[in-house]
N, C-alpha and C positions, 0 to 999 in steps of 0.2 A: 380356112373358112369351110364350113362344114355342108354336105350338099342337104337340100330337102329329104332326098330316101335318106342321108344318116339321121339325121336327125329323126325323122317318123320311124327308125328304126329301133336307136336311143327310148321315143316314149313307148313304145309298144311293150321294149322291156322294163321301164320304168311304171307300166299300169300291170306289170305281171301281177295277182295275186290282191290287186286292189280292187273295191268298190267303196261308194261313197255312201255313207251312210248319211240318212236325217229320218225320218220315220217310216222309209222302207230303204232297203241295199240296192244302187244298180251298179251295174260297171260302170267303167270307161271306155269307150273306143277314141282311137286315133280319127283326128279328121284333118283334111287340106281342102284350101279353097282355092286353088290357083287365078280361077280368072275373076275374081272378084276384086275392085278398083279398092273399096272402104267397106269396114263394116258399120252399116247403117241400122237404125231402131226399123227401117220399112225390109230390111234382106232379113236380119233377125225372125220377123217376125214371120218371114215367109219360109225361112230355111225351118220352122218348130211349128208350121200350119195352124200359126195362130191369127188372130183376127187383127183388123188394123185398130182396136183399143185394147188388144194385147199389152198391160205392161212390161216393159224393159229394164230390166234390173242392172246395174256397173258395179262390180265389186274388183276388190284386190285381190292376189291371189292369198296377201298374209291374212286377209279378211275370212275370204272362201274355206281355205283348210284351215285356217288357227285352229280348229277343236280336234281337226285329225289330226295336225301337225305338232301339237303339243306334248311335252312331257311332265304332263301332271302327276303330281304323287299318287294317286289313286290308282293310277295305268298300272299293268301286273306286265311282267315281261313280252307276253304278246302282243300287247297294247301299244306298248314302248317300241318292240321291233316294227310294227305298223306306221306310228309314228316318225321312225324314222327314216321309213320311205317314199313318207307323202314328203318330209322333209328336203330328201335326197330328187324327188319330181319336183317341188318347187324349184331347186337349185338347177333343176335341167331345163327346165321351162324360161326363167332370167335368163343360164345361161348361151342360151339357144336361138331366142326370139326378143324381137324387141317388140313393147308396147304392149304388152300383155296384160288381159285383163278378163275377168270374169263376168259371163252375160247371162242374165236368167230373163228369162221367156215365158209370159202368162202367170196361171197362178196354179195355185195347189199342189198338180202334178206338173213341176215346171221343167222344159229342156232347158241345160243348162250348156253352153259354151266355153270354153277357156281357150282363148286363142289370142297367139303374137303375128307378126312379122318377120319370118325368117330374112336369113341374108341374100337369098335370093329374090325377093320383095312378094314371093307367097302368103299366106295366111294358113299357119298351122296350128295343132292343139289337141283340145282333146272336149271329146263330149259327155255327158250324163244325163242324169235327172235328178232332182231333188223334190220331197212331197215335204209339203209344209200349209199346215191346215191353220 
């Protein structure tokens, strides 16, 4: 069983050289939530200082990156090698954390969450943003 630091060590290098794209680039950084019991739509909205009619979005993670994580004909080698390492974080994220899932927060300029359940009963993952007009 693998500890919290490896694992946040795991994503750290598994978000080398990524951001997410939707109509602007951010990163990701690594996040852990230790003392927190559940993640709820009222911690959500406080951890992204948004307001209590803040929308709360649940996505999958094959939901969330399908368009990164794909190898569509189109994609040119870069594309493809991209591809294959949101792939290769999908697969470390399964296989690392249990109950994973994807939280978007607000609207437009939204924080976005992806966080599991490590085996330590933590809450780990990873954050961004996504602008969607």
């Amino acid at each position: 069983m693998k500890t919290d630091e490896q694992i946040l060590k795991e994503l750290e290098r598994g978000i080398e050289g990524l951001s997410f794209m939707s109509e602007s680039d951010y990163p990701f950084e690594v996040v852990r939530r230790d003392s927190v019991r559940e993640i709820t739509t009222p911690y959500l909205r406080g951890l992204a200082n948004q307001g209590a009619d803040a929308p709360v979005e649940v996505e999958s993670l094959e939901v969330f990156f399908g368009p990164a994580a794909s190898e569509a004909d189109w994609k040119g080698a870069a594309e493809l090698k991209t591809a294959k390492s949101y792939q290769a974080l999908i697969r470390l994220l399964k296989d690392n954390l249990e109950d994973v899932k994807v939280y978007k927060v607000g609207r437009i300029n939204i924080p976005v969450y992806i966080i599991g359940r490590s085996p330590a009963g933590n809450w780990l993952g990873l954050s961004t943003r996504v602008v969607e007009t």
